[in-house]
C-alpha positions in Angstrom: 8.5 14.6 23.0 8.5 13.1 19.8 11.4 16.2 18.6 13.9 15.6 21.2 13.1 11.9 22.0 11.3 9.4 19.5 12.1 10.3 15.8 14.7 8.3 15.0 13.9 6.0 17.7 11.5 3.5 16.6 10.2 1.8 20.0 10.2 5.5 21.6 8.2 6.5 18.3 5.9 3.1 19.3 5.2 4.0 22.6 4.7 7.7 21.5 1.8 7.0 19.3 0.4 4.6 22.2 0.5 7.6 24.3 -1.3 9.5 22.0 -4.0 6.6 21.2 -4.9 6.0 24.3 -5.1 9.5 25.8 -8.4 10.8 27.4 -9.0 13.4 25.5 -11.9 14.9 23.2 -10.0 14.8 20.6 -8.0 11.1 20.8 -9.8 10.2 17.3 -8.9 12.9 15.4 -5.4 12.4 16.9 -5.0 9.0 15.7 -6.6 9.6 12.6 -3.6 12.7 11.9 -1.4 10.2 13.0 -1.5 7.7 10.2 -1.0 10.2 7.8 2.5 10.9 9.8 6.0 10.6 8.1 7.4 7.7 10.2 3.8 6.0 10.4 3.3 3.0 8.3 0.0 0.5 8.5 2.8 -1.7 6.8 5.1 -1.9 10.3 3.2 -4.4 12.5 4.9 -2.7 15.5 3.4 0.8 14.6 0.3 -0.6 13.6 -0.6 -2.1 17.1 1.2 1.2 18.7 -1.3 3.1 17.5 -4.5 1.2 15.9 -4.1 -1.3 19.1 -4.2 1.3 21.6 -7.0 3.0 20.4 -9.0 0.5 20.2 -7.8 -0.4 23.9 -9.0 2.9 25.1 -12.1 2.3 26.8 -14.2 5.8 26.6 -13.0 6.9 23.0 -13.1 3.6 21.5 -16.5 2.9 23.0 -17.7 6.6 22.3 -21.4 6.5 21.9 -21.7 7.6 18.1 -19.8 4.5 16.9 -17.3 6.6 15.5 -14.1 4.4 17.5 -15.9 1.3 16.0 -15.9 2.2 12.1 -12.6 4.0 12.5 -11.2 0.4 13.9 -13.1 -1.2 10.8 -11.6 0.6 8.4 -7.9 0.3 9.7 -8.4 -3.5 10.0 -9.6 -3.5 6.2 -6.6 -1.9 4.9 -4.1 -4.0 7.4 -6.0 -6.9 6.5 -4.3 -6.1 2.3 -1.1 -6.3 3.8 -1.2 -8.0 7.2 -3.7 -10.8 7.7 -2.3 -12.4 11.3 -2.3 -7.9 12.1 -5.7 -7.2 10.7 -7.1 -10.6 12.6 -5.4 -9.5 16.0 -7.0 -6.0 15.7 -10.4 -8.0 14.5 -10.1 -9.3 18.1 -11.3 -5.8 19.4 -14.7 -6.4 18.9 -14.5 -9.7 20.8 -17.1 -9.6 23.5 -19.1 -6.8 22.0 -22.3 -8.2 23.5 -21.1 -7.0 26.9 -21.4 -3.3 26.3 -24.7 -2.5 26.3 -27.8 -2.9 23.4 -26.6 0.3 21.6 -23.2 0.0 21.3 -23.2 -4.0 20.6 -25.5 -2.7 17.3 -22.9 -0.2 16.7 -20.1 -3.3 16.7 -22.3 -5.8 15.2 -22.9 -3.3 12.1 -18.6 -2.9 11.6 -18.4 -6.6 12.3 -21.0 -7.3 9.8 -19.5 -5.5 7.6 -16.2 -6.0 7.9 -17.7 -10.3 7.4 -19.2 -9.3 3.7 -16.2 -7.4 2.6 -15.3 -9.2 -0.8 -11.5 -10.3 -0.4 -11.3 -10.2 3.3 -8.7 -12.8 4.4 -9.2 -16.4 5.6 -7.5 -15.4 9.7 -9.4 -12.6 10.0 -12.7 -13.1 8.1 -12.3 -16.5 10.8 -11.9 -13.8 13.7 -14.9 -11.7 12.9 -17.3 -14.4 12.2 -16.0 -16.6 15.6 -16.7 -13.1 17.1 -20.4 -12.7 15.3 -21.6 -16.0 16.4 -20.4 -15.2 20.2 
């Protein structure tokens, strides 16, 4: 698809990688993860930020996948957004909003990123204000 239809294309390229994000598949981390590292992927392009980083974290099972692996992936994409897109890196923050709701072991997971994603030295003002509006429920 991507071939005949989305490079060159940049809102077929967006929905692409939302596609790809937020498929149900085993291997939907991994995917997203190979994805940044793709030659028309930038964390600088709002647009193909959410596409991708957005959608993952929108996809229920993988993003709530029981090792925490969804939640520290998130946490690390919203740290380096946050160094070149604060009102980006505070949307994605947003995620994590109601993590309280999914049960004891996963909240801990989510707690943990949003902890420390809260004592990250530099962290910016709109999303250091999302994650500890977030914390304190």
């Amino acid at each position: 698809f991507y071939s005949r239809h989305a490079k060159g294309n940049d809102l077929l390229f967006c929905k692409w990688l939302s596609m790809q994000a937020g498929a149900d598949t085993g291997d939907c981390l991994g995917r997203a993860e190979g994805l940044l590292g793709h030659g028309d992927f930038s964390l600088r392009n709002p647009n193909k930020a959410r596409a991708l980083v957005g959608a993952f974290a929108g996809n229920l099972r993988r993003f709530h996948a029981a090792d925490g692996a969804g939640y520290r992936w998130l946490a690390d994409r919203i740290l380096e957004v946050d160094g070149i897109n604060a009102v980006s890196a505070a949307r994605l923050a947003g995620s994590f909003a109601g993590f309280r709701r999914y049960g004891a072991a996963r909240a801990a997971l989510m707690r943990a990123q949003l902890e420390r994603l809260a004592g990250h030295p530099g962290l910016s003002k709109d999303t250091l204000e999302i994650v500890t509006r977030t914390l304190r429920g």
